[in-house]
C-alpha positions as CSV (number, residue, x, y, z in Angstrom):
1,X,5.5,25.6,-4.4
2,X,2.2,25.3,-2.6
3,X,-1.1,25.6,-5.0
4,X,-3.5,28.3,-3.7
5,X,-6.7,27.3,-2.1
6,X,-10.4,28.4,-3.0
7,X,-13.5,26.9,-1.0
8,X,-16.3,26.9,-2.4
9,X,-19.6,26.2,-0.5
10,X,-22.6,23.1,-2.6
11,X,-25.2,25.3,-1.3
12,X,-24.3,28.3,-3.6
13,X,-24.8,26.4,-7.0
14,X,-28.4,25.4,-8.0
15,X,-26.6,22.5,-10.1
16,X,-24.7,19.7,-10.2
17,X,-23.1,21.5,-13.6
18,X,-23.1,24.9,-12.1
19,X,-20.9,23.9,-9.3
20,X,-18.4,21.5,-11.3
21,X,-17.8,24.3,-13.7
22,X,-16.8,26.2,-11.1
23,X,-14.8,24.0,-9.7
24,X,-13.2,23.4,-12.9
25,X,-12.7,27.0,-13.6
26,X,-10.4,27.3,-10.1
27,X,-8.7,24.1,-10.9
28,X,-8.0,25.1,-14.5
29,X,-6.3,28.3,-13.0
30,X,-3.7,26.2,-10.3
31,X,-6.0,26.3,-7.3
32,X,-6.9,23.5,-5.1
33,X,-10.7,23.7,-4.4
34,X,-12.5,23.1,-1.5
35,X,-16.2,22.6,-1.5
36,X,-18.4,22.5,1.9
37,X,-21.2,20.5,1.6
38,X,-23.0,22.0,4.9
39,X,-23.3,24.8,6.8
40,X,-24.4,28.3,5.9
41,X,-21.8,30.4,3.4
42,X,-21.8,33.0,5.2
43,X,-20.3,31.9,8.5
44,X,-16.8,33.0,9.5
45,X,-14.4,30.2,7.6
46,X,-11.7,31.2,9.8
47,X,-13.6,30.7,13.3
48,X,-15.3,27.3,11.5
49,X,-11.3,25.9,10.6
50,X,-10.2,26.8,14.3
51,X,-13.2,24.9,16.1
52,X,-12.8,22.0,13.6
53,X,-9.1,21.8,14.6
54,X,-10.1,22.7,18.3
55,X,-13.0,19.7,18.3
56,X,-10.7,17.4,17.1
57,X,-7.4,18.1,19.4
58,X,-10.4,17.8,21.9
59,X,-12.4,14.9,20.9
60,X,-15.7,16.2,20.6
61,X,-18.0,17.9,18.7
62,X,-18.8,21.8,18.8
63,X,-21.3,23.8,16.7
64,X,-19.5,25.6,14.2
């Protein structure tokens, strides 16, 4: 059985703590987590994962 995921986004958390608590909250309840590091939270995740996949079946880069 596949473990649910949850993304998180780094820029959300004013802390280092904040955001591994988190995190550790999601993992404690059988998620995998996810954390962007970049990018605004608020952008599509669905459009972002389908130009990632599309940039890299294409070799090159696209702005997300």
């Amino acid at each position: 059985m596949n473990k649910p995921t949850h993304y998180l986004w780094r820029s959300d958390f004013s802390s280092e703590q904040e955001w591994e608590a988190e995190r550790s909250r999601y993992t404690a309840a059988g998620f995998r987590t996810v954390t962007f590091l970049d990018g605004p939270p608020d952008r599509e995740l669905l459009a972002g994962m389908k130009a990632l996949i599309r940039n890299h079946r294409n070799g090159r880069q696209e702005e997300l």
